[in-house]
Each structure stands twice: as structure tokens, then as C-alpha cells.
N, C-alpha and C positions, 0 to 999 in steps of 0.2 A: 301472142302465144296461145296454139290451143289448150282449151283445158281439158284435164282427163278426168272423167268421172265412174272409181270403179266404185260398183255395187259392192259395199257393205257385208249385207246378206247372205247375197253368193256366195263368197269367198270365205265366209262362216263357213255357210253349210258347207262346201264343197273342202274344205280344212275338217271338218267333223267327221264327215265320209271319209276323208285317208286314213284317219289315225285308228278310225276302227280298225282298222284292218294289222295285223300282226307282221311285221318286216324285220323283225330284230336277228340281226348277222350273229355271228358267232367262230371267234377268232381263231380256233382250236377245228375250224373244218381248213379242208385243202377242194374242196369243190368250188365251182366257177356258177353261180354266183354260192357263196356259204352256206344259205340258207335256201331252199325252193320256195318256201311260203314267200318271199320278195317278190318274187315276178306274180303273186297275186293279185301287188298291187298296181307293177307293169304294166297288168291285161286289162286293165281295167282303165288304166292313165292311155293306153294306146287306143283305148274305145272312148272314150271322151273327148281326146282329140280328133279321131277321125267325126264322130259327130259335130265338130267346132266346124268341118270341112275339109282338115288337114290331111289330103286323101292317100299321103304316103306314110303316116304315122307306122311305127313296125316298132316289135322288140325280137331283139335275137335269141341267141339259145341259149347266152350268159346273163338274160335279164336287163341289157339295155336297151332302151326308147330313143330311139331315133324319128327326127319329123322335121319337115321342110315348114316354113310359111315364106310363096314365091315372090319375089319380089312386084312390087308394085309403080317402082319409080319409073321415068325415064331416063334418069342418071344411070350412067354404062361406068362402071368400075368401081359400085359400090363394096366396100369390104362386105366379106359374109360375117355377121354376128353369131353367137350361140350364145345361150342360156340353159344353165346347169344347176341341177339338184341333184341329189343322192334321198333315195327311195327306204334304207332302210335306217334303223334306229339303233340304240348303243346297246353293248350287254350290258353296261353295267347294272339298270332295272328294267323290271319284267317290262315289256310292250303288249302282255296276253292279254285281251279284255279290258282293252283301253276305254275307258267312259267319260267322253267330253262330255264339261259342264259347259254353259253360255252362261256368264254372268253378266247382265243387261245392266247398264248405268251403273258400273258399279263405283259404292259410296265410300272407297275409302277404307274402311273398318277391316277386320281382319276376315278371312275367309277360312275358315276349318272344312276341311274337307270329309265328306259326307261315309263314305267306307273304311275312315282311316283316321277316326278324329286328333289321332296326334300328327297329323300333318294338318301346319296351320300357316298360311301364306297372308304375311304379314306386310304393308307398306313400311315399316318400322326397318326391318331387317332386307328388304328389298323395296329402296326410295322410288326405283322407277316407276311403282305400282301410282306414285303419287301424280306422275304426268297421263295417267287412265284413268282420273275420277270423273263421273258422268258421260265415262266411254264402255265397250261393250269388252269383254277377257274372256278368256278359254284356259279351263285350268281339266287336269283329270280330274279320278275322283278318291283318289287318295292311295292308290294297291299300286298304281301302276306310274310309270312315264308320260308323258301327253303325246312326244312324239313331233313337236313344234322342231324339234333338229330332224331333217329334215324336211317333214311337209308342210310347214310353213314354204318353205322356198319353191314347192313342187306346185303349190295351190296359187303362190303368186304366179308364177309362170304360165300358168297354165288359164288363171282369169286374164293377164296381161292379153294371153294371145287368143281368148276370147273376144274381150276388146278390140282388140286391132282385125279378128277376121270380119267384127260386125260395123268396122268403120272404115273401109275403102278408101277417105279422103285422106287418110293417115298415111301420108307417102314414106315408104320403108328398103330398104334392102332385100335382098334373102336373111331369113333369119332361121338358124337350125335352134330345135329342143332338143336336149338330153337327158334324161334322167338317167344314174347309175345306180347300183348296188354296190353293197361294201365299203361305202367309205368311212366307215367307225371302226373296222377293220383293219386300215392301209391297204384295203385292193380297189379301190375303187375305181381305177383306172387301168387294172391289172389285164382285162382283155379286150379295151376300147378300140375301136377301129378308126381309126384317126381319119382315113382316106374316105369312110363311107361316111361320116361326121361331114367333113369334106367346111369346116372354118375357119376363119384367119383370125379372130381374137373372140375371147369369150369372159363369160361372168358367171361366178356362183352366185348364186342366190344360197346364203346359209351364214347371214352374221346377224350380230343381237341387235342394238338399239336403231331408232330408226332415223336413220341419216347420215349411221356410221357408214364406213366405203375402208376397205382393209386391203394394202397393197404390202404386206410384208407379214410374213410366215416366219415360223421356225425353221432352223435344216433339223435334220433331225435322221440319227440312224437308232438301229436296234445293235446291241450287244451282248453277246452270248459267253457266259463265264462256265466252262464245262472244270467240273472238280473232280481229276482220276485219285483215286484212294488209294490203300493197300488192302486185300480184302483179305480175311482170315477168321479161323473157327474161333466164336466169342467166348468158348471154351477154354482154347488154347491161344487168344491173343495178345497176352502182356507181352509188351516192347516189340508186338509186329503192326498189330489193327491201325492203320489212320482212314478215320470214317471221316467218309467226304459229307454226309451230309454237317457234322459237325462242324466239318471245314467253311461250309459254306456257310452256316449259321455263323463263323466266325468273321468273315469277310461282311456278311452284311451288317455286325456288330461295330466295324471295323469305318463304317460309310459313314459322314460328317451328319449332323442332326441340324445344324443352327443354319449353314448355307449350304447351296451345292443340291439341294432339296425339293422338289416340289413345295411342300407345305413350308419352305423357309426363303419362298425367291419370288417375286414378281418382278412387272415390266420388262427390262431388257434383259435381267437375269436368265441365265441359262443353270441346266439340274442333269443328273442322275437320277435314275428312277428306277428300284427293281417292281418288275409287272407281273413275274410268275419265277416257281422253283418249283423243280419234281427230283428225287432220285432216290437210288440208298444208299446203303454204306460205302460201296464198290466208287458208285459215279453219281454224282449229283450234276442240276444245272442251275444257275440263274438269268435268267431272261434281263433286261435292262431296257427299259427307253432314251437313249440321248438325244437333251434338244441345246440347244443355243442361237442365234440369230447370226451370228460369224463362224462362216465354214472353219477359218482357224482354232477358234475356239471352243468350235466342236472339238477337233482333232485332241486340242488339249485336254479336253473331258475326257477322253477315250485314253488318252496316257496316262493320266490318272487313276481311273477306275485298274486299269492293266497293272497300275506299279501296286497298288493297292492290293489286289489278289496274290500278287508274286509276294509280298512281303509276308503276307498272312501264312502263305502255303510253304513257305523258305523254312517255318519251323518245322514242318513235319519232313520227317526223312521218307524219302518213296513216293510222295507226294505230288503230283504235279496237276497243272491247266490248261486248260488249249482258251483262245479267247479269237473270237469272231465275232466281229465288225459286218455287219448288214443297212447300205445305206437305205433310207428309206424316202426322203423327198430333200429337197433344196429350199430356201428362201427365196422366194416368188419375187422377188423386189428386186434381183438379179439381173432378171427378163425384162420386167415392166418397165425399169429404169431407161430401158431403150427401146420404150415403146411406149413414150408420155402420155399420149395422145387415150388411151384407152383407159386408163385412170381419170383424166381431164374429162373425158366425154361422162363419165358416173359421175363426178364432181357435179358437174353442170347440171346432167338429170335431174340430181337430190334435190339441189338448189329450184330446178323449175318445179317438182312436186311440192314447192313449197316449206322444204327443210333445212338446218343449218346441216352442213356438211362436216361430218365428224371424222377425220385420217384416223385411223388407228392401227397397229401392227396387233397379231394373230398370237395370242402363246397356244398356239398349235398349228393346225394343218388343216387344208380344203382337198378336194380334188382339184381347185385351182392353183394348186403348190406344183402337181405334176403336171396337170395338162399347161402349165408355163413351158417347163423345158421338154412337154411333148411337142413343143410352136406352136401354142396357142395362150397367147399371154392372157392371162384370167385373174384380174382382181377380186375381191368379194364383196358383194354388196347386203347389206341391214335386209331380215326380215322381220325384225322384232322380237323373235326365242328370248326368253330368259328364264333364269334356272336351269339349265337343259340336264338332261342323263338324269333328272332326281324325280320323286313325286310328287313336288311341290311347283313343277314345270309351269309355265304360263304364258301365254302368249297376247297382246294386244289385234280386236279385230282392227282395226284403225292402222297398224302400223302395216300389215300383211297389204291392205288396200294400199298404202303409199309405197312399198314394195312395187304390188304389182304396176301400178302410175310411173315409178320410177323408169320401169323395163320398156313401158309404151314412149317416155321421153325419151330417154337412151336409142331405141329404136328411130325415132326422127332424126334426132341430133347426127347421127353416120348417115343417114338421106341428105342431111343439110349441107354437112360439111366436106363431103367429098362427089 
């Protein structure tokens, strides 16, 4: 077996160089991509590839990166592979003025971070820190996010296919890049062009520990609780006013605390989640996340939530809800289940980089949830992220190197076997 040897270093620096740069979406736009400042980091990803050689590297007018690397085997019917990241970073903290730290051999002890000293990233409270002692970490500097979701995934990919452009004996397929925007958002695959993509199975690059391999997502819809009032002068309204925002206040009063909860459910557990509320007295709304792992099961959440609002709103006379159901992705495990062979093939990969192979199921979502039932079945493989969305974020240089090792085996493994 050969060995893959990535540079370290590189994939530091060239991880330190993405994060500066500012990509954070923002859920609340209806623009293709959300944000413009995304594709700054596009133009920049599609100049690096083209300098690796990749002479088609392009991004469109919605901020996705598209790039060939042409096959090299003489095997005729190789599948085409791809390799996937999403470009920008979460709202939920700032991405402005991201400032990687390199912490070289780092020993263990706690790490206070230097702009923010009450943010203190402890091996105590996060044990993985304990499998990085006398290895090299990347943490921000305390204000902000690091940005490890996604470019960690973007920085593997992209040393991966350094690697392999500067090692010709590496006999490979075609293998397409893609980076996306939006996918912290749920658009991340909202104006992919599947046909100029032009792959038959693919992998994100965007899960945490290294060796994990994720074949099974949440389904997952969005649900819309609209509260019509009664509106009337609050001067003149005893026994007419039913104020929706009250209403709504009471339905959320009305939502379970102990299960059925984010902060009360893990592993297979599925939840309700409200994500946002706007209105006034007239009309209020509440926004909702549903997830679950059984499409059934969703549905049952969604009956729920509905009888739960009817009941609440059944006291006020005049009162009524409209409620809208928006599906938003499926359980990837659907797809893949009939399509073993591309989960097996990641398996294998980890195992040749020299790692245990960790199965895990997603309590959330990739853009490898949709590009499944876009027909391209897409597992997710470990880049090392942990903490993500906080700023006490962190990433392992070590794991991001076995990451990108991983994508150069995988790339052989579809040369070998078919």
C-alpha cells in the first residue's frame, strides 16, 4: 500500500488563510449566494486550484467552485467521484476578524484565549483535546468563531488534490471539486447544477473526530405557526382584542421542556425547536425546526406541534392559525443504503490512513443529505472541527492532514476496484 505523506504545515497555513477571510451566510437574505463577501473566498479557492494546474477550476454567479482533476487510469468506466465543502460559516457567532492561533505541541493545560480571556478551552470539558497533546491546534482568539465548519473540509480537499496533482503514479478516476455557499443556511445546494458537477457519487468533507465516516442524517422540515388575532383599539378593547403575539407566547409556553426538546434529547431522539418569532398584535409567527431520523416520525412531530397550537388558540374566540409544513432534507441513509459500496469505500480509506473507523449518525444535516436524493449519494467524512458555531472552536492540525490522506486513499480505492 502506498503511503500518503501530507505536509503538515501546508494545510496549517493554507487553513489559516481561509478563516481569515469573512463567509458568514445569513438566513434572513433571499439572495443566491446570501452573503457576497462568500465568493471572496471562492475567487481565491478557484485561483489556487487553477495554480495546482486544475485548468478548469470556475465559480458561477451563485458562488460555486467547480474543477475537474482528469483522470489518469487506464481503467474505462471508472465512476466519477466528487469532494464537497461549503465555503461559508454559521451566524450564529461573528466570523469578522477571525484570528488563528497555531498552538505548537500543545501540552495539555488549559488554553485562555488572548482577546477574550473568559473564553478558556479546556481538555477537562472537551476530552478530545487530550488525544492532541504534543500535536500542533488551531483555536481563534477569543471574539470570534475559528471557522473549522467548513474550511477545515475546503483546506483538506484542496491539499488532497495538491497531492495527487504532484504525484502522477497515483492512479485515479476523474474526480470533480465543489465547494458551496449556504450551507448553514439550508441553501447550500439551492442552485447547484448537478449536470455541470457532472458526478456519480460524492463525499463531504465536514464531520468532527478523525475517523468518524457519517451515513445517516436527520429528515428534517421547517414549520410555520402563523397566529391571525382579533385586532382592536386598546382603548376600546375589553371582550374584543385577542393579541396574537400573546397567543403565541402561549403556545410556546405550552411546548414540553423535559423531552421533545433540543436541550432534552440526544442520539436517536428527535425535537421541536422554535428558531425565530416576529409580529403584533394583529398576526404573529413562529418559525420551528423539525428533525427526527424516521420520516414517520417526523410527521408525528408535525401533528403534534399542529394539535398543540389548535388547542391553545381553541380558547380565544376569533382566533385562528394557518400552519405550514416546509420539507427541508431527508435522511441520507435512504440513498446510501442502496449504494453500500460508497460508505465501504470511506471505511476502507480511514482504515488505510491508519485510523479506527468510527460509523456515526449526524443530529443534523450536510449538503450531503440533499445531494443524496439530488443522485449523488454522499456520505460525510471526519475533518476534525470541534466546538464548532462557538469561540472556543478548535481544530486538530493532525486530523485535517489525515482528512486530506484519507480523500487521496479513497481516490485510489474507485481506481482499484472498478
Amino acid at each position: 500500500m502506498m503511503e500518503i505523506e501530507i505536509n503538515k504545515n501546508e494545510i496549517a497555513e493554507r487553513f489559516m488563510r481561509y478563516v481569515q477571510i469573512d463567509t458568514q451566510s445569513d438566513p434572513q437574505s433571499n439572495s443566491h449566494p446570501s452573503t457576497e463577501k462568500q465568493k471572496d473566498l471562492s475567487i481565491l479557492l478557484v485561483k489556487e486550484l487553477i495554480e495546482l494546474g486544475i485548468t478548469d477550476a470556475s465559480m458561477d454567479e451563485y458562488g460555486y467552485v467547480y474543477a475537474t482533476i482528469p483522470a489518469n487510469s487506464d481503467k474505462e468506466n471508472i465512476p466519477v467521484i466528487c469532494f464537497c465543502s461549503h465555503v461559508d460559516t454559521a451566524p450564529d457567532c461573528s466570523g469578522t476578524g477571525v484570528k488563528p492561533i497555531l498552538h505548537r505541541n500543545y501540552n495539555g493545560e488549559e488554553i485562555i484565549l488572548p482577546d477574550d480571556t473568559s473564553q478558556v478551552l479546556s481538555a477537562v470539558t472537551h476530552p478530545y483535546l487530550y488525544k492532541h497533546i504534543n500535536e500542533d491546534i488551531i483555536t481563534a482568539s477569543g471574539k470570534t468563531l475559528l471557522g473549522a465548519d467548513d474550511k477545515s473540509g475546503v483546506a483538506a480537499i484542496i491539499q488532497a488534490a495538491d497531492f495527487i496533482m504532484q504525484n502522477p503514479s497515483i492512479k485515479h478516476g476523474t474526480i470533480k471539486i465543489l465547494f458551496t455557499p449556504d450551507e448553514e443556511v439550508g441553501k447550500g445546494t439551492s442552485k447547484l447544477d448537478m449536470e455541470k458537477l457532472g458526478a456519480d457519487f460524492g463525499y463531504t468533507l465536514d464531520g468532527g473526530e478523525a475517523g468518524s465516516l457519517e451515513d445517516e442524517t436527520f429528515s428534517a422540515d421547517g414549520a410555520t405557526i402563523i397566529i391571525n388575532g382579533v385586532i382592536a383599539h386598546p382603548g376600546y378593547a375589553k371582550n374584543k382584542l385577542v393579541n396574537a403575539i400573546k397567543v403565541a407566547g402561549e403556545i410556546l409556553h405550552a411546548l414540553p421542556t423535559t423531552e421533545w426538546a433540543p436541550e432534552a434529547t440526544e442520539k436517536k431522539e428527535g425535537f421541536v425547536h422554535p428558531v425565530r418569532m416576529e409580529g403584533n398584535a394583529e398576526k404573529a409567527t413562529i418559525e420551528f425546526i423539525v428533525r427526527d431520523f424516521d420520516n414517520d416520525a417526523l410527521i408525528k412531530h408535525e401533528e403534534r406541534l399542529k394539535s398543540i397550537a389548535e388547542e391553545v388558540v381553541s380558547h380565544y374566540r376569533g382566533a385562528s392559525i394557518d400552519f405550514v409544513i416546509t420539507e427541508q432534507y431527508r435522511n441520507m441513509k435512504l440513498v446510501l443504503d442502496e449504494n453500500p459500496q460508497v460508505a465501504a469505500y470511506a471505511a476502507e480509506a480511514i482504515t488505510r490512513a491508519g485510523l479506527d473507523v468510527k460509523t456515526e449518525n449526524i443530529r443534523g444535516g450536510t449538503d450531503g443529505s440533499r445531494l443524496s436524493f439530488m443522485g449523488l449519494p454522499c456520505p460525510n467524512i471526519f475533518t476534525g472541527m470541534q466546538c464548532i458555531h462557538s469561540k472556543v472552536e478548535w481544530i486538530g492540525v493532525r486530523d485535517m492532514a489525515k482528512a486530506a490522506e484519507t480523500i487521496v486513499h479513497l481516490c485510489m480505492i474507485w481506481e482499484e476496484k472498478n
